[in-house]
Structures are given as structure tokens and as C-alpha cells.
Chimera marker file (.cmm) of the C-alpha trace (Angstrom):
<marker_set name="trace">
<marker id="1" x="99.452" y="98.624" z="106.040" r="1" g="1" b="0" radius="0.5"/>
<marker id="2" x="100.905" y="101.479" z="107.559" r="1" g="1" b="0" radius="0.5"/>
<marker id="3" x="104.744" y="100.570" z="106.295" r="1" g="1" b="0" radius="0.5"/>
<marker id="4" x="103.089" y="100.293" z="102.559" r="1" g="1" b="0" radius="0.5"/>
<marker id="5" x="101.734" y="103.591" z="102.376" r="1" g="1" b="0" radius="0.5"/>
<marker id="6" x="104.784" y="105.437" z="104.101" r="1" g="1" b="0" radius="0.5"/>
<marker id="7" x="106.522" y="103.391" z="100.995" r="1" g="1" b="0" radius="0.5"/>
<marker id="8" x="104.197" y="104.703" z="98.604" r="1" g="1" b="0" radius="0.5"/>
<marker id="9" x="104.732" y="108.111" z="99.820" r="1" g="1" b="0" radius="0.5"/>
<marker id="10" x="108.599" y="107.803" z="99.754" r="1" g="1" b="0" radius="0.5"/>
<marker id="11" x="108.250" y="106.464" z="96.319" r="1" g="1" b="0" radius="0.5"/>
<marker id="12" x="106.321" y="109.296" z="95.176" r="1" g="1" b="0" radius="0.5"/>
<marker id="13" x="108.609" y="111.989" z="96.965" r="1" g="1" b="0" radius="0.5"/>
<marker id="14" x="111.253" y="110.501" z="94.297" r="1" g="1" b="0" radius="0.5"/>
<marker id="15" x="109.264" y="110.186" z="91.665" r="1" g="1" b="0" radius="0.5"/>
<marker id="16" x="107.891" y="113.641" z="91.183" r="1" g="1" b="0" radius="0.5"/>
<marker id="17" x="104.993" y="113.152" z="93.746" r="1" g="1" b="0" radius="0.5"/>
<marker id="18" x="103.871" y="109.560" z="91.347" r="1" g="1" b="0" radius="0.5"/>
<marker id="19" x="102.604" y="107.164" z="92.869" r="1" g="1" b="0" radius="0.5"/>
<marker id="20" x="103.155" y="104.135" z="91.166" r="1" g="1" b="0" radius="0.5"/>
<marker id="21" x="101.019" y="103.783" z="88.109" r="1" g="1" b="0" radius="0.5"/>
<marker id="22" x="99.980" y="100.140" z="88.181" r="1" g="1" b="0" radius="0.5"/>
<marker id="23" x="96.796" y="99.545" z="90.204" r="1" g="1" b="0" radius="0.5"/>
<marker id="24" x="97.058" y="96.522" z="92.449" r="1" g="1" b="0" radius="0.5"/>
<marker id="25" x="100.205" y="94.435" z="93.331" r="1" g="1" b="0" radius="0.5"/>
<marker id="26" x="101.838" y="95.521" z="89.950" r="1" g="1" b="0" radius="0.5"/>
<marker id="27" x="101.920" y="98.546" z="91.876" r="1" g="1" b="0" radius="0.5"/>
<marker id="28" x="102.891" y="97.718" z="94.830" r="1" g="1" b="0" radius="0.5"/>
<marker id="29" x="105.440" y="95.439" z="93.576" r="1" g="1" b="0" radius="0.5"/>
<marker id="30" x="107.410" y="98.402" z="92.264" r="1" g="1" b="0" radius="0.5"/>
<marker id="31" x="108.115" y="99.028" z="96.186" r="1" g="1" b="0" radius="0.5"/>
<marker id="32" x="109.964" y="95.707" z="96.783" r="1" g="1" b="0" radius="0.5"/>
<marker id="33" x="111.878" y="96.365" z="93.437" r="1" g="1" b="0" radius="0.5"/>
<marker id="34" x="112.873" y="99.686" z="93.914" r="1" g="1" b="0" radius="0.5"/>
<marker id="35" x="114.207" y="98.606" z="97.665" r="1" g="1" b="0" radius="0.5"/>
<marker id="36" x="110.883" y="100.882" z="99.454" r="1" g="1" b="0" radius="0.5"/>
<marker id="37" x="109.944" y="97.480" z="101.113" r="1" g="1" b="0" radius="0.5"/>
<marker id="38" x="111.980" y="94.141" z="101.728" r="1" g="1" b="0" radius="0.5"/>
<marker id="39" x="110.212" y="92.369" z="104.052" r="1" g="1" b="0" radius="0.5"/>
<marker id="40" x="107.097" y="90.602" z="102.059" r="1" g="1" b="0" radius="0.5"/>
<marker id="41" x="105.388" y="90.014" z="105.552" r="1" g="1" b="0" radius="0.5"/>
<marker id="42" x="103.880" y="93.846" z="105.106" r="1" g="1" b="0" radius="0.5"/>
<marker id="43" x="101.529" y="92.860" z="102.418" r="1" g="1" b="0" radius="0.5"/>
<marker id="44" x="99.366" y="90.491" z="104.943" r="1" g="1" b="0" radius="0.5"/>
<marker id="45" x="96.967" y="91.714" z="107.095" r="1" g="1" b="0" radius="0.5"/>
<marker id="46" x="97.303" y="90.302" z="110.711" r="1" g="1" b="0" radius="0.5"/>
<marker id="47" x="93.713" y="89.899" z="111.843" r="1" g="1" b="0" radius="0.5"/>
<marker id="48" x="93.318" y="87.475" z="108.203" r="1" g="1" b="0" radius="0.5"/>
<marker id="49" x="96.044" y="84.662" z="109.269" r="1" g="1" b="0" radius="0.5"/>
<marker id="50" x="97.034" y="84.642" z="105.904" r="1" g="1" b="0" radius="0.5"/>
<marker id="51" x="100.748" y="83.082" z="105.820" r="1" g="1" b="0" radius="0.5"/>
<marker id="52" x="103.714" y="85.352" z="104.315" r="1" g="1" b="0" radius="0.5"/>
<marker id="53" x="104.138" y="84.866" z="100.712" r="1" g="1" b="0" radius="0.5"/>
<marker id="54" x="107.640" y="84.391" z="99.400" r="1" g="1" b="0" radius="0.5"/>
<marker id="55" x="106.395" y="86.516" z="96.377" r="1" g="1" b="0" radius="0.5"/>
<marker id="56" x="103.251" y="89.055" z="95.970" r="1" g="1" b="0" radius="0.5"/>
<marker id="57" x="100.593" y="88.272" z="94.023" r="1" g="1" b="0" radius="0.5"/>
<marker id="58" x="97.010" y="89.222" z="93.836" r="1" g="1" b="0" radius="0.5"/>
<marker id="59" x="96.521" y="86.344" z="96.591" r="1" g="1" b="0" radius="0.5"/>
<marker id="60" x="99.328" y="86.467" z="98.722" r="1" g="1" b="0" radius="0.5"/>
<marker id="61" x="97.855" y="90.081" z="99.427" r="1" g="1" b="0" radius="0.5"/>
<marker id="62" x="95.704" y="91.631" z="101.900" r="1" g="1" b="0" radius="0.5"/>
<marker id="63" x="95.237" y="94.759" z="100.329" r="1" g="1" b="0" radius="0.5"/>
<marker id="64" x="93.574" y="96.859" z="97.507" r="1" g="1" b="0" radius="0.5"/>
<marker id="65" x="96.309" y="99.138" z="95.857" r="1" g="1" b="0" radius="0.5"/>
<marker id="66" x="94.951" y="102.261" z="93.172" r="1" g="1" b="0" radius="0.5"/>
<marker id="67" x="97.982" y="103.531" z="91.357" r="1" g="1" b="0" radius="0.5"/>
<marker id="68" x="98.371" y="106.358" z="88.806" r="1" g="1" b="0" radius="0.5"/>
<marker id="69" x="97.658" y="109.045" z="90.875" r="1" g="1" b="0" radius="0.5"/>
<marker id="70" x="99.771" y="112.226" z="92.478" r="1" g="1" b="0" radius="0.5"/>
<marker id="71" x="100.476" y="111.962" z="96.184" r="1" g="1" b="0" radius="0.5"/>
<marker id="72" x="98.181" y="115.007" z="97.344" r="1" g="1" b="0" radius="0.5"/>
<marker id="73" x="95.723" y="115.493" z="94.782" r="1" g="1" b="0" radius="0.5"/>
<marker id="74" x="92.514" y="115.033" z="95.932" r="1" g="1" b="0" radius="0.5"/>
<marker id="75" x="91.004" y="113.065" z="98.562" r="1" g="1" b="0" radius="0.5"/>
<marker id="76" x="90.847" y="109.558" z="96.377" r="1" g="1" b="0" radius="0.5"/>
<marker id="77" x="91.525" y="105.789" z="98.122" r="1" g="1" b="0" radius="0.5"/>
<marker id="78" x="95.265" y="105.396" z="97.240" r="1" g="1" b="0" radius="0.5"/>
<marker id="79" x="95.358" y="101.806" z="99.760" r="1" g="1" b="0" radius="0.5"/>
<marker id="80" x="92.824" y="99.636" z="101.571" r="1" g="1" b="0" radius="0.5"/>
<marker id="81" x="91.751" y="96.205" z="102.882" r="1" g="1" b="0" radius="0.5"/>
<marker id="82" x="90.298" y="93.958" z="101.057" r="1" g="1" b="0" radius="0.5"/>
<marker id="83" x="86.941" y="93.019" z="101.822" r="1" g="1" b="0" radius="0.5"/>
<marker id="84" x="86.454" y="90.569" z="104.332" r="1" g="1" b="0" radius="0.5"/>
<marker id="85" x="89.837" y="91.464" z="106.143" r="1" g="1" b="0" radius="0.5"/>
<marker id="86" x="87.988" y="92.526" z="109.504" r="1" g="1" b="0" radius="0.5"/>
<marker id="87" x="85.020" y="91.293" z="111.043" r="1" g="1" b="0" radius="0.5"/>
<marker id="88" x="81.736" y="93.146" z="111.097" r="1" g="1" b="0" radius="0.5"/>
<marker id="89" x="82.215" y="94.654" z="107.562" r="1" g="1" b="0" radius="0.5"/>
<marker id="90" x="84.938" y="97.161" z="109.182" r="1" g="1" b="0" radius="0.5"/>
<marker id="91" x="88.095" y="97.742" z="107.072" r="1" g="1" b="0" radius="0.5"/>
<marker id="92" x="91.062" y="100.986" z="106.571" r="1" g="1" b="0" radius="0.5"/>
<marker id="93" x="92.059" y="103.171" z="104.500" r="1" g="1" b="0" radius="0.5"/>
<marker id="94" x="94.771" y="105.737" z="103.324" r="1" g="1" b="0" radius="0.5"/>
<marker id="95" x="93.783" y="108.480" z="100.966" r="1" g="1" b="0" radius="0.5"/>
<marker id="96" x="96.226" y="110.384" z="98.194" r="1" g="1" b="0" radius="0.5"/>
<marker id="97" x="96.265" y="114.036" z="100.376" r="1" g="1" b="0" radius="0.5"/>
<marker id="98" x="98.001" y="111.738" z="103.398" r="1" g="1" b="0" radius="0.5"/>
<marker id="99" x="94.718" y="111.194" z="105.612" r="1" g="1" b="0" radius="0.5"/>
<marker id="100" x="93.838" y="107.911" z="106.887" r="1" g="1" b="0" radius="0.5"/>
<marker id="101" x="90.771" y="105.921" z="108.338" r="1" g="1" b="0" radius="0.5"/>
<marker id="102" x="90.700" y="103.189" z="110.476" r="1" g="1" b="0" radius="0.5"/>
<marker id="103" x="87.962" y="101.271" z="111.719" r="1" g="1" b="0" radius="0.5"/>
<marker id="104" x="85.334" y="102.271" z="109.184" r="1" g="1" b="0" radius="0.5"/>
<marker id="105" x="82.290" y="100.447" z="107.760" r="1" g="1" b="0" radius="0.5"/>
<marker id="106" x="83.623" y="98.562" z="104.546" r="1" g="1" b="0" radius="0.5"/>
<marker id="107" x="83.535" y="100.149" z="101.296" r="1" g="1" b="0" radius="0.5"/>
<marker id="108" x="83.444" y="98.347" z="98.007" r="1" g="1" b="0" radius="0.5"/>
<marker id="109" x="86.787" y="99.023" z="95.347" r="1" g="1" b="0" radius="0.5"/>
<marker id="110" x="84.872" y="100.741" z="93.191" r="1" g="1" b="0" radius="0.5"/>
<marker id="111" x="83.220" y="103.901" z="95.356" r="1" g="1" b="0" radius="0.5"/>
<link id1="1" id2="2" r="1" g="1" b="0" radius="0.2"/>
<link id1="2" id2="3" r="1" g="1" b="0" radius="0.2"/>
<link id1="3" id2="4" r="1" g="1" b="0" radius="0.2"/>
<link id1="4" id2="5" r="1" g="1" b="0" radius="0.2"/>
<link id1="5" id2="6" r="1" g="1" b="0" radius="0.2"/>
<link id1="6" id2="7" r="1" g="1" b="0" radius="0.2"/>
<link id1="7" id2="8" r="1" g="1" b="0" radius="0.2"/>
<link id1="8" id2="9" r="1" g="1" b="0" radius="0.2"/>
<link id1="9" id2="10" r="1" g="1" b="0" radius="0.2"/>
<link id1="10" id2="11" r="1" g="1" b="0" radius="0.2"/>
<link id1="11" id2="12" r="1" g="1" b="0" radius="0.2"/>
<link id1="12" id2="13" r="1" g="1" b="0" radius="0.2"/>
<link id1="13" id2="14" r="1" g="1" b="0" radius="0.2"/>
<link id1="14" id2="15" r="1" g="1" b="0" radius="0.2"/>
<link id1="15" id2="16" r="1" g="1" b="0" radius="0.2"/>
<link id1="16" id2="17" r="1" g="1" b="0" radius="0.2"/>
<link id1="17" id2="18" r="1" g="1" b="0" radius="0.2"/>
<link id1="18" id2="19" r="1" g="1" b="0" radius="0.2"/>
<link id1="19" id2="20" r="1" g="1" b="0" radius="0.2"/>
<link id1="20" id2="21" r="1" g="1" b="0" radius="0.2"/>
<link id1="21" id2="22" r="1" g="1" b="0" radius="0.2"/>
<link id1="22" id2="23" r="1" g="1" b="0" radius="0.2"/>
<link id1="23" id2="24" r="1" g="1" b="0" radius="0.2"/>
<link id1="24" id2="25" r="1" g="1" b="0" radius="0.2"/>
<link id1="25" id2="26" r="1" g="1" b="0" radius="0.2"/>
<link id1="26" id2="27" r="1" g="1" b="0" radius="0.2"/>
<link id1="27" id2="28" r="1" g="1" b="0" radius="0.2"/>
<link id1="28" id2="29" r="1" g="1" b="0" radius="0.2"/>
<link id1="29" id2="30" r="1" g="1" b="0" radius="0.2"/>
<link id1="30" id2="31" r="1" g="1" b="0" radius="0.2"/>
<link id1="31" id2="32" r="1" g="1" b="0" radius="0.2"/>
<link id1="32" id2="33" r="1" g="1" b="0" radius="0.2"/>
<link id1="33" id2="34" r="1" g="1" b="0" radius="0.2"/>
<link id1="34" id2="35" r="1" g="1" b="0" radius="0.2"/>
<link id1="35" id2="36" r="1" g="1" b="0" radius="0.2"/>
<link id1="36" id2="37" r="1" g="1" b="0" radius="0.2"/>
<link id1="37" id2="38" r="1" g="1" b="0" radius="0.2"/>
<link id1="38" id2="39" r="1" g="1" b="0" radius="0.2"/>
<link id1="39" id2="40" r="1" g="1" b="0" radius="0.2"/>
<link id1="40" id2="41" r="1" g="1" b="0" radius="0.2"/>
<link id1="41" id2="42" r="1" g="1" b="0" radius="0.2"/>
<link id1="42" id2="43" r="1" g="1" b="0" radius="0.2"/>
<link id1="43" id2="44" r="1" g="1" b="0" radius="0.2"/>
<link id1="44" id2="45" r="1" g="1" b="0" radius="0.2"/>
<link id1="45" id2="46" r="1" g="1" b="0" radius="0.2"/>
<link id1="46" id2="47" r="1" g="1" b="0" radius="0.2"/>
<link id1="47" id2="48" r="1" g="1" b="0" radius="0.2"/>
<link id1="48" id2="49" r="1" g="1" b="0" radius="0.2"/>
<link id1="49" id2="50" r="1" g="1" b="0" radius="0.2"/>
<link id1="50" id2="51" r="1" g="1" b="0" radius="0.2"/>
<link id1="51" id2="52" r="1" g="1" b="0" radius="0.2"/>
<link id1="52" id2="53" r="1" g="1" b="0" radius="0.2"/>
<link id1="53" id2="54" r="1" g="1" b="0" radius="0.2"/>
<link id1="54" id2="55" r="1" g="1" b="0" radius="0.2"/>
<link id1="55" id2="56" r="1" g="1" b="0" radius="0.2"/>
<link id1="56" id2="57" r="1" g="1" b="0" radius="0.2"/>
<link id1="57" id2="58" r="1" g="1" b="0" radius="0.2"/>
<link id1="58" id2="59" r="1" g="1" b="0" radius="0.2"/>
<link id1="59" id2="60" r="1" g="1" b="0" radius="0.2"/>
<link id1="60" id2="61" r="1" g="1" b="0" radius="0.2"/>
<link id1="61" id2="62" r="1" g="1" b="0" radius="0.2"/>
<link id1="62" id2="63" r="1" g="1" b="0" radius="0.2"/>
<link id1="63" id2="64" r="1" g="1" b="0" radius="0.2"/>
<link id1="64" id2="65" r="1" g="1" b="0" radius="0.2"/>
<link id1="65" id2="66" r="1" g="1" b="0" radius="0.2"/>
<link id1="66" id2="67" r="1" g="1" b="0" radius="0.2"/>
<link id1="67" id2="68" r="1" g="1" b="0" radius="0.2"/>
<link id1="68" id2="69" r="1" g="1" b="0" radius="0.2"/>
<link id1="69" id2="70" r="1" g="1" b="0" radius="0.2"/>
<link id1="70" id2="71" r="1" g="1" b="0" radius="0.2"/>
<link id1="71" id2="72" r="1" g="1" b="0" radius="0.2"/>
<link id1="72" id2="73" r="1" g="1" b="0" radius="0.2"/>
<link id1="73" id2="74" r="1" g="1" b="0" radius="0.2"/>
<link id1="74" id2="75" r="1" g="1" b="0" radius="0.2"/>
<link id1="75" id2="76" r="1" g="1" b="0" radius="0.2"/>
<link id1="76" id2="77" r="1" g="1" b="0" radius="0.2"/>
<link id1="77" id2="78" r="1" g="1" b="0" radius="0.2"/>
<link id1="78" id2="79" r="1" g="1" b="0" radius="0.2"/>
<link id1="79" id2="80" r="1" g="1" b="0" radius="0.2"/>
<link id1="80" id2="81" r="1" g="1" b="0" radius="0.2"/>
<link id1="81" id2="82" r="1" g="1" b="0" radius="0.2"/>
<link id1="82" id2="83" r="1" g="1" b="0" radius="0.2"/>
<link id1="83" id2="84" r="1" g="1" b="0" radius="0.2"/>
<link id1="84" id2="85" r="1" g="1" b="0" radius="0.2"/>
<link id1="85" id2="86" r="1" g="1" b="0" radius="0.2"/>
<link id1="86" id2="87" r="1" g="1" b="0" radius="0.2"/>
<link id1="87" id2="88" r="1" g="1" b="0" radius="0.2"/>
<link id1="88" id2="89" r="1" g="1" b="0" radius="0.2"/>
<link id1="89" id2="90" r="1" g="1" b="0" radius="0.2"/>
<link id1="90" id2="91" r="1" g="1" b="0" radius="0.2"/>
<link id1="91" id2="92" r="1" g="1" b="0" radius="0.2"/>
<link id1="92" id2="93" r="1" g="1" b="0" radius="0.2"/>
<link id1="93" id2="94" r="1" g="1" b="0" radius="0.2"/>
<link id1="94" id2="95" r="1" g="1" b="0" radius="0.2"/>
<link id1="95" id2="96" r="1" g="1" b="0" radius="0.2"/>
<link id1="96" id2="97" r="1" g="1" b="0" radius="0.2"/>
<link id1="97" id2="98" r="1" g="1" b="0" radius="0.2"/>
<link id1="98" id2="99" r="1" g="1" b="0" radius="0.2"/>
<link id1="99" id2="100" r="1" g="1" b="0" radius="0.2"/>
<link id1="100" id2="101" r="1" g="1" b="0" radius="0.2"/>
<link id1="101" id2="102" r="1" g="1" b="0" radius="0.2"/>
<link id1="102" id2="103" r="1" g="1" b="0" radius="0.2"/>
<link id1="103" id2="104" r="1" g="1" b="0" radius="0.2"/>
<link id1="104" id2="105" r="1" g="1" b="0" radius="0.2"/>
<link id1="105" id2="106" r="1" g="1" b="0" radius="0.2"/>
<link id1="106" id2="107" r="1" g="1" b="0" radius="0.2"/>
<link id1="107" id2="108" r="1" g="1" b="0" radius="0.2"/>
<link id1="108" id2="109" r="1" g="1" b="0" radius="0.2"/>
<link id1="109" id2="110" r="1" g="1" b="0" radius="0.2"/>
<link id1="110" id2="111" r="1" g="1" b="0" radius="0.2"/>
</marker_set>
């Protein structure tokens, strides 16, 4: 999860400070295309088991992408696990202003 949101944050350093503006893996599919990420393996979370996908779909990934925003502005979720990922309700998170949690009691996408 890490390697995704340094990515995202070397994506947005050439795009203006964009991050890109599709929420979800149409989002984080601009990575792989723009060469930000080759290796699809990133996009699974290792405590889920889940088997690396030889493409990335909504499915094949672990994680909860927000796009549209500006690297820095604000304190909003930019990347997260998907419910369920971790046991006992925990899961992490990066926000847009670079901060991180890890750990935490789950929150739902939409809060």
C-alpha cells in the first residue's frame, strides 16, 4: 500500500500536484500506464491471500482509491483498505497532506 501512494505522490509531483482524477482502480490504473507501478502484485493486500491479478480491476484489488484531489490540500482519505482486509475491524490509511494511519479502527468509504 505503501508503493501505491509513493506512486500517487510521484504522479502528482508531475502532474501539477493532481492526483489522478478517477476514483477507484480507474485511478489507480493510470499508475501502471504511465510506468509509476509495474508490478500488479502492489494492489493486493498480504494479510487477505488474495492471488495477484494479471490485470486490476475492482476485484483483483485490495484497496479503496479517491481521485480528483491535489496532493496537500486538506486532510481527506486519498488511499485505504477495503473493509474486511484486517481482522478485528482494523484497516490503513494515507491522507492527501502526506500523513498516514496504520492500525486504526475501520472506517466506512464514505466518512
Amino acid at each position: 500500500m505503501k508503493m501505491i501512494y509513493t506512486a500517487l505522490q510521484v504522479y502528482a509531483w508531475d502532474h501539477d500536484g493532481w492526483l489522478p482524477p478517477e476514483d477507484g482502480v480507474g485511478g489507480l490504473s493510470r499508475l501502471v500506464q504511465g510506468g509509476y507501478l509495474d508490478d500488479l502484485s502492489v494492489f493486493n493486500c498480504p494479510v487477505t491471500g488474495t492471488v495477484f491479478p494479471e490485470s486490476l480491476t475492482d476485484e483483483t484489488c485490495d484497496y479503496i482509491y479517491r481521485g480528483g484531489g491535489r496532493q496537500s490540500e486538506g486532510k481527506s482519505i486519498v488511499l485505504m483498505d477495503k473493509p474486511g482486509n484486517h481482522p478485528e475491524g482494523r484497516c490503513n490509511i494515507f491522507y492527501s497532506d502526506g500523513t498516514s494511519e496504520f492500525n486504526i479502527r475501520d472506517v466506512s468509504d464514505g466518512e
